[in-house]
Every structure is written in C-alpha cells, then in structure tokens.
Phi, psi and omega in degrees: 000329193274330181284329216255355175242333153321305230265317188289298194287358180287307188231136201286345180280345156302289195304299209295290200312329192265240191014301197266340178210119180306156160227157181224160119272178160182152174322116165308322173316324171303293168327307167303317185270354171202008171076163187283312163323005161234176181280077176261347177268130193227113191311133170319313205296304155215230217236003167007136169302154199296152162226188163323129151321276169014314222240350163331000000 
C-alpha cells in the first residue's frame, strides 16, 4: 500500500487517475480465503478501514 501511494505522489499521471477511479488492495491470502467479494480492500485514496470492492 505505501508503495502503491509513493508511486501516486510521484507521478502525476498516476495521482489524476486514482483521483477519477477508485483504487484498492488487498492480501492475495485475502483474496484465495475468502474471494474478492468480500471486505478485504483498503482504499488507496486513505488509510480507511477494509470494504467492499464496491464500496472503494
């Protein structure tokens, strides 16, 4: 996550894209154990308790 928000404040053409489309992460361990439909994704944009994709 720190990287992937270095990598946004770095370059401007990252930060307008996160600004116009949310983004998230989440653990591949999350993902295998409990599929991408649940709330394991933690927004880029801060530092927010885990959601939905959806709800990114």
């Amino acid at each position: 996550m720190a990287d992937l928000r270095l990598a946004a404040e770095k370059s401007p053409t990252v930060a307008e894209m996160l600004a116009a489309v949310p983004a998230g992460a989440a653990r591949i361990e999350d993902l295998i154990q409990r599929g991408p439909a649940a709330p394991i994704w933690r927004p880029l944009s801060s530092s927010g308790r885990a959601c939905g994709w959806t709800e990114l």
